[in-house]
Backbone as numpy.savetxt, mean C-alpha at the origin, in Angstrom:
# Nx Ny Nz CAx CAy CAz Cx Cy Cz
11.34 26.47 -65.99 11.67 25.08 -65.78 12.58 24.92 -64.54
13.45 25.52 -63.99 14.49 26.11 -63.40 13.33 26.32 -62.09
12.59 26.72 -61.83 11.88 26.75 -60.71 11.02 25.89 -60.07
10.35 24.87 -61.06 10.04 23.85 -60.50 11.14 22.98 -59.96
12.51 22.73 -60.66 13.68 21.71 -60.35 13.93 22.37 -59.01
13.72 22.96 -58.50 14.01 23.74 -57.15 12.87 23.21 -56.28
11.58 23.60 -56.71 10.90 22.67 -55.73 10.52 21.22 -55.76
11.32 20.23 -56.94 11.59 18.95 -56.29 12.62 18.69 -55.90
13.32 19.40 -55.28 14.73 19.46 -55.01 14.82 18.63 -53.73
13.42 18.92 -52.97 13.15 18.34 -51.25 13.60 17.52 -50.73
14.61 17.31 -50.21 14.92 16.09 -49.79 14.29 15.62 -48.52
13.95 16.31 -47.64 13.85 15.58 -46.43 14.96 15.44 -44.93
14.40 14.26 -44.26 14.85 14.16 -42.93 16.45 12.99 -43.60
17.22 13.69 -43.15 18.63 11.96 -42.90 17.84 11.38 -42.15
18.94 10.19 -42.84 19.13 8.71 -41.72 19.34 8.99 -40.30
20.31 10.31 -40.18 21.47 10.95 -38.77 20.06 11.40 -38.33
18.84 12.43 -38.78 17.94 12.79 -38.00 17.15 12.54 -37.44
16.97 11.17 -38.43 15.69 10.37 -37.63 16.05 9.32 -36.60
17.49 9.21 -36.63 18.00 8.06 -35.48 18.43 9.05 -34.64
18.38 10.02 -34.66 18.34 10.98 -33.03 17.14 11.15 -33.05
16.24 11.54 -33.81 15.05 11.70 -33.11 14.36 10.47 -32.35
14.38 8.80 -33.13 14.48 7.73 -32.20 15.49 7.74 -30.87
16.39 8.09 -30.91 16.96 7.95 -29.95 16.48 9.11 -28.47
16.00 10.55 -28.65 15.49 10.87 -28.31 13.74 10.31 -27.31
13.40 10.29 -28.29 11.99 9.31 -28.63 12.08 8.12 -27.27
12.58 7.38 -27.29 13.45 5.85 -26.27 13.60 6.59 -25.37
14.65 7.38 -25.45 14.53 8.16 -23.65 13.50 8.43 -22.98
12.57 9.20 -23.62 11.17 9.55 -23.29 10.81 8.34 -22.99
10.51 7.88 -23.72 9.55 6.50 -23.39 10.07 5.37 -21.92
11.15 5.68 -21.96 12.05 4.43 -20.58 11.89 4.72 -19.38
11.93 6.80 -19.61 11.47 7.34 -18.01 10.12 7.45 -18.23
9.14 7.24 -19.10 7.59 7.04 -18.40 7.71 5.49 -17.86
8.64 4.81 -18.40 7.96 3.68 -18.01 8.64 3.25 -16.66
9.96 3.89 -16.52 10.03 3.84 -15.18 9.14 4.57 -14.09
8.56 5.31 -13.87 7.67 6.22 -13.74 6.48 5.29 -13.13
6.56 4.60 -14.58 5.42 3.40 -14.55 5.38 2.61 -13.23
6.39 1.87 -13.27 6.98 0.87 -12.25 6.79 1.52 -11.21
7.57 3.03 -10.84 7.32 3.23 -9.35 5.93 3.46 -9.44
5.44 4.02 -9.72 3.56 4.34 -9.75 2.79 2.66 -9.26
3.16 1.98 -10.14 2.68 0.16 -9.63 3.06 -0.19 -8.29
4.13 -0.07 -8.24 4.55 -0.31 -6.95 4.28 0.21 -5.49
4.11 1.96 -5.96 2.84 2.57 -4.57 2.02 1.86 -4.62
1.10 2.05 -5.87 -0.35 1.06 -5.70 -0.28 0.20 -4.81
0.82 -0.17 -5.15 0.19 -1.84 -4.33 0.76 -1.98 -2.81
2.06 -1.33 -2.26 1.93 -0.67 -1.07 0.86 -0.12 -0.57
-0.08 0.43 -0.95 -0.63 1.85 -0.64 -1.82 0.72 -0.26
-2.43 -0.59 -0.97 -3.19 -1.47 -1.12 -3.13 -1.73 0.34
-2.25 -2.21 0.26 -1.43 -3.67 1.68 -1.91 -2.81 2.99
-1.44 -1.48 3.26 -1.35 -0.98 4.23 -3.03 -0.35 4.15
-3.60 -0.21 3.45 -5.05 0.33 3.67 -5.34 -0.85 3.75
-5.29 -2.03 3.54 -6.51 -3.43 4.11 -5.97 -3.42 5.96
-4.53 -3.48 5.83 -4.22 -3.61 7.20 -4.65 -2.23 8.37
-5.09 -1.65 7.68 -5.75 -0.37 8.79 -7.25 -0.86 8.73
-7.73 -1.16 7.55 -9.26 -2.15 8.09 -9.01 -3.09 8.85
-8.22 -3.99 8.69 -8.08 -4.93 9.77 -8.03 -4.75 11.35
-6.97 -3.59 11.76 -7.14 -3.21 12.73 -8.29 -2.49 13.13
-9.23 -1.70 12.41 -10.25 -0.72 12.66 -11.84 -2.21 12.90
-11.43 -3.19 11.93 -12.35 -4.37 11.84 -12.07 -5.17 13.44
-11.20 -5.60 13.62 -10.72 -6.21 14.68 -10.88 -5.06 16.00
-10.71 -3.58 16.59 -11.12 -2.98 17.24 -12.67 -2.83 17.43
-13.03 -2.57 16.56 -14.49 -2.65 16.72 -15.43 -3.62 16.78
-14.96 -4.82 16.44 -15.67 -6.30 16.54 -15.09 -6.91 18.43
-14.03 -6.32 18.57 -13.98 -6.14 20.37 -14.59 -5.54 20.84
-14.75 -4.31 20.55 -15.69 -2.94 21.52 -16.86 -4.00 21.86
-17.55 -4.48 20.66 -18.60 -4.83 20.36 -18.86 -6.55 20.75
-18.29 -6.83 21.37 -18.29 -8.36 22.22 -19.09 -8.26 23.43
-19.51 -9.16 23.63 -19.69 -8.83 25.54 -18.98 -9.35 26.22
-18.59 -8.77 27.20 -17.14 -8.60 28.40 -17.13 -10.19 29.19
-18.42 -10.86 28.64 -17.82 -12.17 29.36 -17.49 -13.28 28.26
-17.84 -12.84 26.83 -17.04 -14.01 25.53 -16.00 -13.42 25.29
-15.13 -12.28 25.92 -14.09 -11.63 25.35 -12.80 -12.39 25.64
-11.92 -12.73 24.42 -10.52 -13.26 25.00 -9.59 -12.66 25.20
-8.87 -12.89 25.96 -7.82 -11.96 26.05 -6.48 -12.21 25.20
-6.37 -12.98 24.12 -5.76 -12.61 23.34 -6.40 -13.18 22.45
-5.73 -13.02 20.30 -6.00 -13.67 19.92 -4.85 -13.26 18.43
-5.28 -14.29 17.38 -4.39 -14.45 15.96 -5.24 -14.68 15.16
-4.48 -14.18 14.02 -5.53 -14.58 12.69 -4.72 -14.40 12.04
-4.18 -14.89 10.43 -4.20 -14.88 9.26 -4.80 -14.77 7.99
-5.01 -13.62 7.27 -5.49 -13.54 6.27 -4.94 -12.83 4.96
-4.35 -13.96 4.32 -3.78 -13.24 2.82 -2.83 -13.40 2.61
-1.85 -14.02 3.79 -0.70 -13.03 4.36 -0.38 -12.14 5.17
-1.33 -11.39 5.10 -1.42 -10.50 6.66 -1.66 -11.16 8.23
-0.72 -10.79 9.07 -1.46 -11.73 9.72 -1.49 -10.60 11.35
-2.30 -10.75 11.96 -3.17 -10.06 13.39 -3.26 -10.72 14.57
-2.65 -9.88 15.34 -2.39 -9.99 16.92 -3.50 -9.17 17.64
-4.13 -9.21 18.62 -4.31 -8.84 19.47 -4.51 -8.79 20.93
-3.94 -8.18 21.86 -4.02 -8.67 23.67 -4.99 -7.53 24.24
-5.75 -8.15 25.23 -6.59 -7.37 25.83 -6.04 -7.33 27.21
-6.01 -6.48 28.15 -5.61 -6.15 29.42 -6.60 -5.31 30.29
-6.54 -5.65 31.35 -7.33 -4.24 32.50 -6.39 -3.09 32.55
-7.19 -2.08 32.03 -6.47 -0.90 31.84 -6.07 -0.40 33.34
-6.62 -0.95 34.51 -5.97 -0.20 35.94 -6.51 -1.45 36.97
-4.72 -1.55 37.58 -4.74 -3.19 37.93 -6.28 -3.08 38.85
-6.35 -4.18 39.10 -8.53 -4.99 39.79 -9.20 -3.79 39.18
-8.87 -3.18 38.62 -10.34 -2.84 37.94 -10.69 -3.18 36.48
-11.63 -3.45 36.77 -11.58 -4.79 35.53 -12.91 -3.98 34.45
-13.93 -3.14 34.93 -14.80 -2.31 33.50 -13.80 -1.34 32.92
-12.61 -1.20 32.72 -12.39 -0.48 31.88 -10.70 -1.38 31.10
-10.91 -1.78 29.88 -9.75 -2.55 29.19 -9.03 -2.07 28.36
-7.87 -1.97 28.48 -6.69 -1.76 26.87 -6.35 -2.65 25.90
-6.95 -2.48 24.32 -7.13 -3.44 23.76 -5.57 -2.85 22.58
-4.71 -3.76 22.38 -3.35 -3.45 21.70 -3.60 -4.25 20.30
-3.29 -3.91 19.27 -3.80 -4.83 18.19 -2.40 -4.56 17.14
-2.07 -5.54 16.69 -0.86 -5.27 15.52 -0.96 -6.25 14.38
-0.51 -5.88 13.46 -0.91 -6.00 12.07 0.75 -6.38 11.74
1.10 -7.25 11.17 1.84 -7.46 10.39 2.15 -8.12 8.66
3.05 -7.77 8.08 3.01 -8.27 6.74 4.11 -8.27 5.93
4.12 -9.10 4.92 5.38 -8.65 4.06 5.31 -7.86 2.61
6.42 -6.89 2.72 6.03 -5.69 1.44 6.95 -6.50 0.08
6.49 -6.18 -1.08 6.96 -6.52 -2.15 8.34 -7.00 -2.56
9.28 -6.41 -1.35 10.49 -6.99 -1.61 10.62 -7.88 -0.30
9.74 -8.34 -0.06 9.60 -9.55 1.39 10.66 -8.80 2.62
10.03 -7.35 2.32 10.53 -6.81 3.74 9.34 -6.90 4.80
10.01 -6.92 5.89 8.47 -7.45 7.21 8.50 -5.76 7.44
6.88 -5.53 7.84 6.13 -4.41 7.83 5.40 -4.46 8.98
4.79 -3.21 9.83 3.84 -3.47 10.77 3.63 -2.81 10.87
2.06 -2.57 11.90 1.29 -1.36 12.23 0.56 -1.62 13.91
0.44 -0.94 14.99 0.04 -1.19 15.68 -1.15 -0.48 16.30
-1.95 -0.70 16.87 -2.68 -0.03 17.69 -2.99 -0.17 18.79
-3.36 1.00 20.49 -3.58 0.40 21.61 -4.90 1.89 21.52
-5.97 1.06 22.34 -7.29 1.90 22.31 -7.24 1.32 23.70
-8.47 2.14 24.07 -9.21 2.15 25.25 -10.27 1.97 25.43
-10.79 1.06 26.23 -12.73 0.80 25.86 -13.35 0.21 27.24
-14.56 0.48 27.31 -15.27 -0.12 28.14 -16.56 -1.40 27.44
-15.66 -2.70 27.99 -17.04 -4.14 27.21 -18.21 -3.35 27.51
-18.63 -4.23 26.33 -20.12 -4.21 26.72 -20.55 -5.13 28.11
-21.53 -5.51 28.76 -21.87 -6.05 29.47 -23.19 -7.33 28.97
């Protein structure tokens, strides 16, 4: 009889063990979720600045691809928020078939800090 009263004797986890193990538990969980946050927050950096390298790669190549007498020599755009510069120049003064096309990208990052990217290529219009 004496040996069964021993094995219902079981008590179990305290109150003290399981509120450290919650408390434990919460820690874990606060640094994934900070974790979280910075992880969201690349994303969406990481977003901004890959549209704005299409933009510039979109906007370079929609110049290459003009002919040398509808070409402007400067221009602007806005889109999204992002917004695009570009100046065209004669790459070597009177000579005018070969142009430097400068293109910059600007924007604002998540904490409405101003951001930019630039580019200067080299090209010959089409004709």
């Amino acid at each position: 009889m004496q040996r069964i009263r021993k094995k219902l004797d079981c008590r179990g986890f305290t109150l003290l063990e399981v509120m450290i193990g919650l408390v434990i538990f919460s820690i874990g969980l606060l640094t994934l979720l900070s974790m979280l946050v910075v992880s969201i927050s690349g994303n969406a950096w990481s977003e901004k600045t890959t549209r704005t390298v299409q933009m510039v790669r979109q906007t370079i190549e929609t110049i290459k691809n003009t002919p040398e007498n509808q070409l402007e020599n400067y221009g602007y755009e806005d889109e999204d928020g992002i917004f695009r510069h570009w100046y065209i120049q004669d790459f070597y003064e009177g000579q005018t078939s070969v142009k430097m096309l400068t293109v910059w990208v600007y924007w604002n990052d998540e904490f409405n800090r101003p951001q930019y990217t630039s580019t200067t290529t080299i090209f010959h219009p089409k004709q």
